[in-house]
N, C-alpha and C positions, 0 to 999 in steps of 0.2 A: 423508619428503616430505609437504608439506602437500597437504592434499583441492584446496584453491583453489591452483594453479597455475599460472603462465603461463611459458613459458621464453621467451629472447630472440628466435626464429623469432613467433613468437606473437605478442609485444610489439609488435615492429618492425612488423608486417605494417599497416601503417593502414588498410589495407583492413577487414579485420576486427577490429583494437583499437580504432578510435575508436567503434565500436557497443558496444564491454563499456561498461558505465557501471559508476562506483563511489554508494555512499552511507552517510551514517553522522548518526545522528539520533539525538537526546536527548530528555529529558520537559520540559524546557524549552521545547520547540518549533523548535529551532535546526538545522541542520544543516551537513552536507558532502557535495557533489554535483561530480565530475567525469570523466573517464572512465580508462582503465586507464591510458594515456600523459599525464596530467595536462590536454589540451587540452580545454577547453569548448566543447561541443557545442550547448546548449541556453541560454536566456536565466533560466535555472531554477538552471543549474550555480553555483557558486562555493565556494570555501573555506570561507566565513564569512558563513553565510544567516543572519539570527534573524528574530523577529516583531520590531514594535518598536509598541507596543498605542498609545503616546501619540498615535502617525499614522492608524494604521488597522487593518484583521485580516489584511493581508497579510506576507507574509515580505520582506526586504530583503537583496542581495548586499551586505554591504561591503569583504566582502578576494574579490575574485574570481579572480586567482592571484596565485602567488608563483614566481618563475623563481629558479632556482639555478646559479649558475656556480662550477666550479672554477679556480682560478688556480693556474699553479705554472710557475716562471721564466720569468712575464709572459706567458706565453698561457694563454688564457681560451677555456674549455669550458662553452657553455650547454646547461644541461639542460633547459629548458623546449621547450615547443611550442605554439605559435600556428597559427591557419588564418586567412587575412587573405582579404580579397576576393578574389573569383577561385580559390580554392580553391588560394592558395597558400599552404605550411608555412614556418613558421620560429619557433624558431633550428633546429628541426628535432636537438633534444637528447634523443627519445624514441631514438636508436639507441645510447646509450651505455646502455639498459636491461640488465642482464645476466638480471635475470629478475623476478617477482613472484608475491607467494604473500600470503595471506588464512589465518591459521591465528587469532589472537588478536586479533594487531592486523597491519592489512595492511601491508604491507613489501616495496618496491622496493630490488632491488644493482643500482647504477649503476658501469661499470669504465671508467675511462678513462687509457687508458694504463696505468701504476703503479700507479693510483689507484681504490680501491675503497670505496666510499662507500653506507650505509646510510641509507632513508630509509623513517621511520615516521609513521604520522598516527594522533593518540590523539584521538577526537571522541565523547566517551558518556556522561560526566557526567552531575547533575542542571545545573551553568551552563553561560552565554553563553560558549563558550571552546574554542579551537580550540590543540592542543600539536602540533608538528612537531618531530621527533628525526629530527638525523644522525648519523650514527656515521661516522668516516673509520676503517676497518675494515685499509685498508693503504696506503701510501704509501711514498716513497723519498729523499721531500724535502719540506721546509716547501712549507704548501697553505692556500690560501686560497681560504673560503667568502665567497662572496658571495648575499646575497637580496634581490628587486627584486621589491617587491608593485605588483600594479594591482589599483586602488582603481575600485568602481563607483559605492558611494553611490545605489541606487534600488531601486525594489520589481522583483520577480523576474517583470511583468507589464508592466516597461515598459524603456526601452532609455536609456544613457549617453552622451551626446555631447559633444564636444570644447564648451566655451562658457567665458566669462569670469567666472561667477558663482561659482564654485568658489574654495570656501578653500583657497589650498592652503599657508596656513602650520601651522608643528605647535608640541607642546610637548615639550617634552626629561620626559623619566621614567626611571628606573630602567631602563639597559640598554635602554631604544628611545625610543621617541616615540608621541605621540597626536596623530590628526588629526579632526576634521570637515570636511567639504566644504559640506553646507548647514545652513543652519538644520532644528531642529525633529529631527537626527537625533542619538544618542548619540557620542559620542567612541568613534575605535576604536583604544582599544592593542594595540602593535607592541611585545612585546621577547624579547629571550633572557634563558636561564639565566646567562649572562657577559658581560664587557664587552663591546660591540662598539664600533664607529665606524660613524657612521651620516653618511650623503654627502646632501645635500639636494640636490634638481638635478628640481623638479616638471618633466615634461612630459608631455604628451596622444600615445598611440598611437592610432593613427585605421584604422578599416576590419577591427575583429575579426569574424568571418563565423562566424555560426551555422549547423551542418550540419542539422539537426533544427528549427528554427524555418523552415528555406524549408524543406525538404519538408513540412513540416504547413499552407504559404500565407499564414506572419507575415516581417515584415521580420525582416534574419537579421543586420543591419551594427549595432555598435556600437564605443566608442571607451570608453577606461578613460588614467585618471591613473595616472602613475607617477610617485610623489613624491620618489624616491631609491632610492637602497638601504646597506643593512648588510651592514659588512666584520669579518668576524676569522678566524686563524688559528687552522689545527686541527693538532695531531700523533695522531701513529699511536693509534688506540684511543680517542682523546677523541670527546666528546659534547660536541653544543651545542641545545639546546632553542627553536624561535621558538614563539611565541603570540601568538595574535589575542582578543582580550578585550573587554568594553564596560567595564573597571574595570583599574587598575593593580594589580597581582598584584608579590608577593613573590618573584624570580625564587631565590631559595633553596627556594621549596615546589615548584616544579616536578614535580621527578624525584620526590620521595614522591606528590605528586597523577596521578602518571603512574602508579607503582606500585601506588597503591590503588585506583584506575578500572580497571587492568588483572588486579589480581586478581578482578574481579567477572566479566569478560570469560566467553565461551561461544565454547569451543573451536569453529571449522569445518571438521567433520570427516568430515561425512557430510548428506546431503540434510535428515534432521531436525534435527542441530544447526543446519543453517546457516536452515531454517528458522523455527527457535526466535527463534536471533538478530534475524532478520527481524522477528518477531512484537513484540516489546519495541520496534519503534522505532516499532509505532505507536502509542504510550504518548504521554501530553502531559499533564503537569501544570500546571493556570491557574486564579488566583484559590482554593485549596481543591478546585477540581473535578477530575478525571480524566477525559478524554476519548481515544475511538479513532480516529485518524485514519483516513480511507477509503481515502489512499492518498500514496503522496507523487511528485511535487512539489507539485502544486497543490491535493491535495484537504484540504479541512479536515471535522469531524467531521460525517454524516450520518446520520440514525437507521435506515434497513434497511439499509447497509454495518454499523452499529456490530452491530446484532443478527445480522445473517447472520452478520460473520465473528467475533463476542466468540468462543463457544464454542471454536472452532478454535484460536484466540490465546491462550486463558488454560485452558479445563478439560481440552481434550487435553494440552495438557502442562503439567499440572499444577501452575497459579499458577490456585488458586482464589481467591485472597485481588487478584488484579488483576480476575476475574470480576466480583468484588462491589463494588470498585471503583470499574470501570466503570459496574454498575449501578446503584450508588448515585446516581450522576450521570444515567445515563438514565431511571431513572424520577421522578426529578424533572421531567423533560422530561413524561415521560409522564403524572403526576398533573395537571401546570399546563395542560395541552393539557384533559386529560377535564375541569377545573371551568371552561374557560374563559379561564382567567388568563397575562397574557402569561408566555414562558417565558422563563425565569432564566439557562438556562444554554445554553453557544455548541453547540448540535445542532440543525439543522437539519432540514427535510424531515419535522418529526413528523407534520403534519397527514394526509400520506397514507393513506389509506384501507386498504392493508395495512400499517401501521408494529404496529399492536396485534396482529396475527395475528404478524408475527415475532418480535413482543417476549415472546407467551405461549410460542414455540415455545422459543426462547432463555432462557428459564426453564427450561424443559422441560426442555433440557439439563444447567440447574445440577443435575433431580433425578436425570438417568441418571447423572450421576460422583459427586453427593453425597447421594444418597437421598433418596427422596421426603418423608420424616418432614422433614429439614433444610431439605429447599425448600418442604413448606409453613407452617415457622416461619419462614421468610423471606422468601416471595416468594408465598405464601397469596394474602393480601388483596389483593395488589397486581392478581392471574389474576383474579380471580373482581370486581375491581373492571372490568377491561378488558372480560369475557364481558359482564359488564349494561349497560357502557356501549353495546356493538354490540347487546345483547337489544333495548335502549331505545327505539334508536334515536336516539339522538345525536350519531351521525357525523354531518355532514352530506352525505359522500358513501358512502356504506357503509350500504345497505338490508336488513334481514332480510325478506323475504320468506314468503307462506304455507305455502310447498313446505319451506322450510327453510333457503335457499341465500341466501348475500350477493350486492347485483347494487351494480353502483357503473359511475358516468357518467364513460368516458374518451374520451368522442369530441372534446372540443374542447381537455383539458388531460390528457398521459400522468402516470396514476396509480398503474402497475406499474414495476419494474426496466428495463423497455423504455423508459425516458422519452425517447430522444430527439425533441427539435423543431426543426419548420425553418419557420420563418417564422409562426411563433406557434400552430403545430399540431403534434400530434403525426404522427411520424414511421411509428409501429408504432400506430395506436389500436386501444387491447385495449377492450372494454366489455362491460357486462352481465354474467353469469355467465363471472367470469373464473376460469378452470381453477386456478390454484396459492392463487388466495385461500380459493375455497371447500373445497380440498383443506387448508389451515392452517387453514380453519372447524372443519370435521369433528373435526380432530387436534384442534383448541387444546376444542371441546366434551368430549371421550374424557378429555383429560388434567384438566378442572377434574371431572371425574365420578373420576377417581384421585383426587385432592388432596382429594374431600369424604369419601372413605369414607377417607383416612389420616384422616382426623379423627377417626373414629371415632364421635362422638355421635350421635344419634336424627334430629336435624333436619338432622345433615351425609349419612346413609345416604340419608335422602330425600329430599336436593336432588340425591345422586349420581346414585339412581336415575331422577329426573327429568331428568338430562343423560345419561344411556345413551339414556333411548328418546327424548330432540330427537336424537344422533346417530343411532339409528336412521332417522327421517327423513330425516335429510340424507343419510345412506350411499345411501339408495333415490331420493333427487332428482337426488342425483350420477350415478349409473348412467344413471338417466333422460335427462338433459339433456347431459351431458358423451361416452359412449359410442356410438361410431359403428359401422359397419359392419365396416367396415378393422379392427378393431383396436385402435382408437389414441384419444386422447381430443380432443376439439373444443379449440379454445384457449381462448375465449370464445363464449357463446352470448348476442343479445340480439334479444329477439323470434324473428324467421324466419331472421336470420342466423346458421348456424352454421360459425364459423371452422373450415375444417380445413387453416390451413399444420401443419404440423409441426413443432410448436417446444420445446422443451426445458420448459419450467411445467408439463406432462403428467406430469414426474420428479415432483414432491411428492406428488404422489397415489399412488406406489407407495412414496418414502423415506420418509416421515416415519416415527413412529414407531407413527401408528394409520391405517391406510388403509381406506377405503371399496372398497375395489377386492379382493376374494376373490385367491387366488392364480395361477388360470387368467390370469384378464384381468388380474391385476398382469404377467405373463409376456408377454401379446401386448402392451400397450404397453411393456414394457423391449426387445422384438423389434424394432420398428420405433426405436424411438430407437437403438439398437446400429447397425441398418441406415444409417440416415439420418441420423445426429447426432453422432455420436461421435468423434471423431480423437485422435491422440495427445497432444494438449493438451488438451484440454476437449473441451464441451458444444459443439456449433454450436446459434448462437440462431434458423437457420431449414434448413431439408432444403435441399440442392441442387436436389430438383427441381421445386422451387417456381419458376416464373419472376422473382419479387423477389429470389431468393438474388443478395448482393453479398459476396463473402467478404473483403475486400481492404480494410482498414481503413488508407488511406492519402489524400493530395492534402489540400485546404485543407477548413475546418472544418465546410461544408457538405456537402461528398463523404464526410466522414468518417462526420459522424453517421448519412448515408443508410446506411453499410455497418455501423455499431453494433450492431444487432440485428438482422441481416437476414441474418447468415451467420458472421460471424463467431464463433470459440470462445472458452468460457470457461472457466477451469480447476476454479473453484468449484463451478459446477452437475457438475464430475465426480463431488464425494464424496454430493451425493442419488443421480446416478446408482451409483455403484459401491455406496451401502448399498440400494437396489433391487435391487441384483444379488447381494451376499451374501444378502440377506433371500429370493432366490427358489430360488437356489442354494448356500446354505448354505455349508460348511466349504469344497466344491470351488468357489466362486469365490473362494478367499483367492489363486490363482495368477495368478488373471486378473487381480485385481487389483493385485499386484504386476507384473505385466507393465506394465500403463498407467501405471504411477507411475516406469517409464524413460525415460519419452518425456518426460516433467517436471522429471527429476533434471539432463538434459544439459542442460534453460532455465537452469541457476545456473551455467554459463559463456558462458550469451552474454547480450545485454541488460546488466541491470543484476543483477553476477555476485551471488552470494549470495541473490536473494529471484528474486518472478516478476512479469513486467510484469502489465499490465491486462490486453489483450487478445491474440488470436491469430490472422492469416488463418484461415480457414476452408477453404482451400486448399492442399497443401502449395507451397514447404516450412514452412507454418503459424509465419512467421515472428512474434514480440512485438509490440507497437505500445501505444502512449498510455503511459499514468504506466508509471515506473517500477521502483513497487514497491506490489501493491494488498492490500489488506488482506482483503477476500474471497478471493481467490486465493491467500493465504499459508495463509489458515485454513481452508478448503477441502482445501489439501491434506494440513493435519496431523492434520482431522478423516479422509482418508481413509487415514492412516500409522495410526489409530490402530483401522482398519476390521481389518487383518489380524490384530491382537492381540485385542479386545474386544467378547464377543458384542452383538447390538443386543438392548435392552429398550425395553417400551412400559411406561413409568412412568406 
């Protein structure tokens, strides 16, 4: 029996099937997004998502579903399922589900009557191209497939309505047809592996109801063309193959192009394979470059999502060669930023004032899986170019200071992780001596003082030795300014003000891999964050007994971001937490932290099955919420999979 399961009790239940979401993403950038019972929840969802770069950098629905009906002695079985206004179902074909399973490639038995009917969706490729395989598996009499696509034709940010401007004539191809609806957008071929008969009969379905676009406070109604549909018959054990393409395809390579896509496939079979699998789709190859998407559906590549979660995505399980990759493309970003020059490639967010503390740290990591010797023939120059740039003082928001400690100005624009804003201010304003930046200070100082004595030469011993005793300073400013009474470390200190909510950023200064914090006081702040932070999903990003704590990351998009970092959990900041807690507690927390990584295994059956959303109430039942599927949170957790097997070193 496969790990990813659902049996017909399950399926049927709409109550809790239409919250599993599916998804399946390629390095193309394209995807497939819908939920377990095929009904589209979201304005995000569709079949047949791609970029389409000539228009813009968004993504576009063009096959939004495809409905399937069995025919046999002239009565007709829809398998589809719609939600229309009013929160009414139809054709209401998710009950002929027999069950679903996720092993290779995900795979729905549909039983109706006689009639037992397999149905696969192959989406992984490097192209624009979507394969759907039925298999009629058993029957009793000549049976007739029928499939009836709705077409969206729009970017995945805005909505399809019934109108006159719509092309709705096609061209006949091999086994289907191709349509556009407007200008400026790509032709989308329709065919199968076999002849069919293809019925033209355009009409407009009106009042499709998004269940996930009203509870987040967007209009949720839209309307989709149905151009026709394609008829052929199947006997017992035959296959018939549809595909959505932006080019006319050879319907003879089909079944080998299925074959050899699915021999590449990762078994799901367990928490870290299915995580693995996760990991690979936030791949995106464009233009020669390699980029990590921060999360999907909407996020495109940012630079402290690409650095926090690279490691987790590529050096824990063991694609060093996507690592470098990666990096390859990031620090391009990162050179054209430090000289000035605008930046080349689609990453965003670099200018942030902690972007070079995580990108040192993230290095850092290439040397703890590939030795120090290998990262600094590779990734040397690049560290010790980022250290002078902050020595310099060339941030423009990122101070060195004479104490030793970085102070950087977030009172009017959010310059940490915490970024959210509402009304052109920040939401959380962290400033001055912010706790997790100067805490990757210290570390990213420690480790370019490793990286000169690998060098080994006479002027690299002495630059080393000259970055131990700046860290010494800093290790004694941090104490100074950061360590409170309680315990616990201030958030941000700036002038008189010192923060003391209780918030998760406190972790780096105990996880990293060089901490300024001795082992006692590394102890009392993992105490207080265990107490006040911790849940079976992540990190909460503020204590409950803060009176700002908002745990509940729901309602329209201003309520949302108020509750963003204010209470809500993250699963990410679990693996700083959990390597604080092996590093204090050695061998006897490898239990504990198996324990916490159960409360995370059962998120890859609800949400979006197979990976883990963005966020978490901070409340129980610390239900998922926002994207769903993030890239911090993926690699977050495989960094902390990889906690119970491999001791921590400070490279």
């Amino acid at each position: 029996m496969s790990y990813l399961r659902f049996d017909k009790a399950q399926v049927t239940n709409l109550q809790d099937s239409l919250k599993k979401e599916l998804l399946f993403a390629n390095v193309s950038g394209a995807y497939c997004a819908t939920t377990l019972t095929g009904c589209n929840i979201r304005k995000y969802h569709g079949l047949f998502v791609v970029p389409i770069p000539e228009i813009d950098d968004e993504h576009y629905v063009l096959l939004s579903a495809l409905d399937e009906t069995i025919i046999q002695h002239g009565a007709a079985f829809n398998l589809g399922l719609h939600q229309y206004a009013g929160g009414h179902f139809s054709p209401k074909g998710h009950k002929y589900i027999l069950s679903f399973e996720w092993e290779d490639i995900p795979t729905w038995i549909y039983r109706i009557g006689g009639v037992l009917l397999k149905k696969e969706i192959i989406f992984r490729g490097l192209q624009k191209r979507l394969f759907i395989r039925y298999t009629l598996l058993d029957a009793h009499s000549e049976t007739t497939l029928r499939l009836k696509p709705y077409l969206a034709f729009r970017s995945v940010r805005a909505w399809t309505h019934e109108n006159g401007t719509a092309n709705t004539a096609f061209t006949p191809c091999e086994n289907g047809i191709a349509m556009c609806l407007y200008p400026r957008y790509p032709q989308l071929y329709m065919q199968t592996d076999c002849p069919c008969t293809y019925h033209h009969a355009p009409d407009w379905y009106r009042n499709f109801e998004y269940i996930k676009e009203k509870e987040r406070g967007y209009e949720e109604l839209e309307d989709l063309l149905v151009p026709g549909y394609f008829e052929l018959t199947l006997r017992k054990g035959q296959s018939v193959i549809f595909t959505a393409s932006l080019r006319e395809r050879d319907p003879k390579t089909f079944e080998h192009i299925i074959a050899e896509e699915r021999s590449n496939y990762i078994k799901r079979d367990s928490l870290y394979h299915c995580l693995v699998d996760a990991a690979l789709q936030f791949k995106v190859e464009q233009d020669g470059e390699t980029y990590l998407l921060a999360g999907h559906p909407w996020f495109k590549a940012r630079a402290r999502d690409t650095f926090i979660a690279m490691p987790g995505l590529t050096l824990s399980i063991g694609e060093t060669r996507h690592y470098e990759a990666y990096m390859n493309t990031a620090a391009k970003a990162l050179e054209e930023f430090m000289e000035g020059r605008d930046i080349s490639v689609r990453i965003s967010e670099v200018e942030q004032p902690d972007i070079l503390l995580w990108a040192i740290w993230c290095i850092q990591m290439y040397a703890h899986y590939e030795g120090i010797k290998a990262c600094a023939r590779r990734y040397g120059k690049l560290c010790h170019k980022m250290l002078d740039y902050i020595r310099m003082g060339r941030h423009s928001n990122l101070f060195l200071h004479d104490n030793g400690l970085l102070y950087s100005n977030g009172r009017e624009k959010a310059v940490t992780w915490m970024n959210a804003m509402c009304d052109g201010r920040p939401i959380t304003p962290r400033s001055g001596y912010i706790v997790e930046f100067n805490a990757l200070w210290y570390n990213a100082v420690c480790f370019s003082a490793a990286l000169h004595r690998c060098e080994g030469t006479k002027q690299a011993i002495a630059m080393a030795e000259r970055s131990e005793q700046e860290a010494e300073q800093i290790a004694q400013s941090f104490r100074e300014v950061f360590l409170n009474e309680k315990g616990y470390l201030y958030d941000y200190v700036d002038g008189s003000t010192q923060e003391i909510s209780v918030r998760p950023n406190q972790l780096m200064a105990i996880a990293l891999p060089y901490s300024p914090l001795d082992n006692r006081l590394s102890k009392g702040v993992l105490d207080v964050c265990t107490r006040e932070l911790a849940t079976p999903k992540g990190i909460r990003s503020l204590s409950p007994k803060n009176g700002a704590y908002n745990p509940r990351y729901i309602g329209r998009q201003e309520e949302r971001d108020k509750a963003y970092h204010q209470g809500t959990a993250w699963p990410w900041l679990m693996a700083f937490y959990l390597e604080a807690y092996k590093r204090i507690y050695k061998m006897s927390g490898i239990n504990y932290i198996e324990r916490q990584l159960v409360g995370l295994e059962e998120e890859l059956f609800y949400h979006c099955v197979g990976t883990i959303p963005e966020v978490f109430d901070g409340n129980p039942p610390f239900s998922g919420r926002g994207a769903m599927s993030f890239a911090m949170n993926v690699g977050g957790i495989l960094r902390t999979l990889r906690l119970t097997e491999r001791p921590i070193s400070t490279p």
